[in-house]
N, C-alpha and C positions, 0 to 999 in steps of 0.2 A: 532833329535829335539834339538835345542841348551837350555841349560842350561842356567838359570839369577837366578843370588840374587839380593832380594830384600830386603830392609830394613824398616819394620814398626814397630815404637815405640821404638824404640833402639833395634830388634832384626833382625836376618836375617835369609831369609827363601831361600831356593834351588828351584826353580820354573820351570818348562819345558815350552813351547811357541813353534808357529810352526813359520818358519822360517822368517825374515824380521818379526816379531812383536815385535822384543826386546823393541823397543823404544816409542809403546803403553804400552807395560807392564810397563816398568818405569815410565811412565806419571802416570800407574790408581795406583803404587803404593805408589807413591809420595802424591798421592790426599788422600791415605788410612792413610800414615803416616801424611799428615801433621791434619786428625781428630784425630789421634791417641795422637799427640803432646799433641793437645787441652783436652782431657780426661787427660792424665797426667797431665796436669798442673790443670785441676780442679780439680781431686779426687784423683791423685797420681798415686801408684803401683799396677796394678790390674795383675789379671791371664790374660794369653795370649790370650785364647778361647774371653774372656770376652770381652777385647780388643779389637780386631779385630772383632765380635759383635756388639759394640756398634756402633765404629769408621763405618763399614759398614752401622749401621743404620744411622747413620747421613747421611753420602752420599746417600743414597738411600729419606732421606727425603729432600736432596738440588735438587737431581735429580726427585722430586714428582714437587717441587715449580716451576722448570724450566719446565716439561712437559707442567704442567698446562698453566702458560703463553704462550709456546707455542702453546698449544689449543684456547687461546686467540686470541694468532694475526695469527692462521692458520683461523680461524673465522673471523678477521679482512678485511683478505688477499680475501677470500671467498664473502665476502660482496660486498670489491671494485673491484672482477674480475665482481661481478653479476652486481654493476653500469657501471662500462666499456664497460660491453655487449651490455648493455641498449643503452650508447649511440652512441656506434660503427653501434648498428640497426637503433636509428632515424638519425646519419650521412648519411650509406647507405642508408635508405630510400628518405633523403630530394635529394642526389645525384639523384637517382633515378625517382622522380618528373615531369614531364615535367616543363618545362620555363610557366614562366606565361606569358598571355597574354599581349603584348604591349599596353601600357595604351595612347590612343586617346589625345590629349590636343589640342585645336582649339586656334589659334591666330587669333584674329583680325584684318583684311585687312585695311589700310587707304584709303576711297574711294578718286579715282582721285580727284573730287571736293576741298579736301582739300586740296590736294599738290598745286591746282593752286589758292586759293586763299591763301594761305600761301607764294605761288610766289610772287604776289598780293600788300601781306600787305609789303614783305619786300621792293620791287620797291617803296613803297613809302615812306617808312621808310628812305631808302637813298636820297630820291630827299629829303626828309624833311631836311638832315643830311647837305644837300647841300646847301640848301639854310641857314640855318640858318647859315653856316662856312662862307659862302659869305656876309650875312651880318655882320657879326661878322669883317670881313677884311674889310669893305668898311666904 
């Protein structure tokens, strides 16, 4: 088991670790010492026990705050898998469906009648067109 010192609050401690975790152990010590720093500079020189006590309880009440939250948005997260569900079901459902039925729409036939008096009107519309250009030239 390799051997680490660590250093919390200006001291150092001989620490064992199993192998490949030296450089978590440095992280959680660093986190211990930089609460440790913080108690020094508020109340100063305390016992070691004490020290490392308190500096512990703080971390342990940053790590309460961050749980918590994360029971938050694990709830959060939970809520919007249960709307996602929801609507992954009424997706799959409406796919599922049958087509609706083609909707009928009737258009209106123009009876012959009126094509050929519309023929009709315009035949005379032109001879009208004609004569009046004729007299208009004469």
């Amino acid at each position: 088991m390799p051997e680490v010192t660590i250093h919390i609050g200006g001291r150092g401690f001989e620490v064992s670790c199993q192998e490949g975790e030296e450089r978590y152990l440095q992280s959680a010590a660093k986190m211990l010492d930089d609460e440790a720093q913080v108690l020094a500079e508020q109340i100063g020189r305390m016992p070691e026990a004490r020290m490392l006590l308190m500096a512990g309880l703080m971390l342990a009440d940053k790590t309460a705050a961050i749980e918590d939250r994360l029971a938050g948005f694990d709830a959060q997260m939970a809520a919007k898998d249960a709307e996602l569900a929801a609507k992954d079901a009424e997706l799959q459902a409406l796919r599922a469906a049958p087509a609706p039925e083609p909707e009928r729409i009737e258009v209106p036939v123009v009876p012959p009648q009126v094509n050929e008096t519309l023929a009709e009107l315009a035949a005379r519309a032109e001879s009208l067109a004609q004569s009046v250009e004729e007299k208009a030239i004469a």
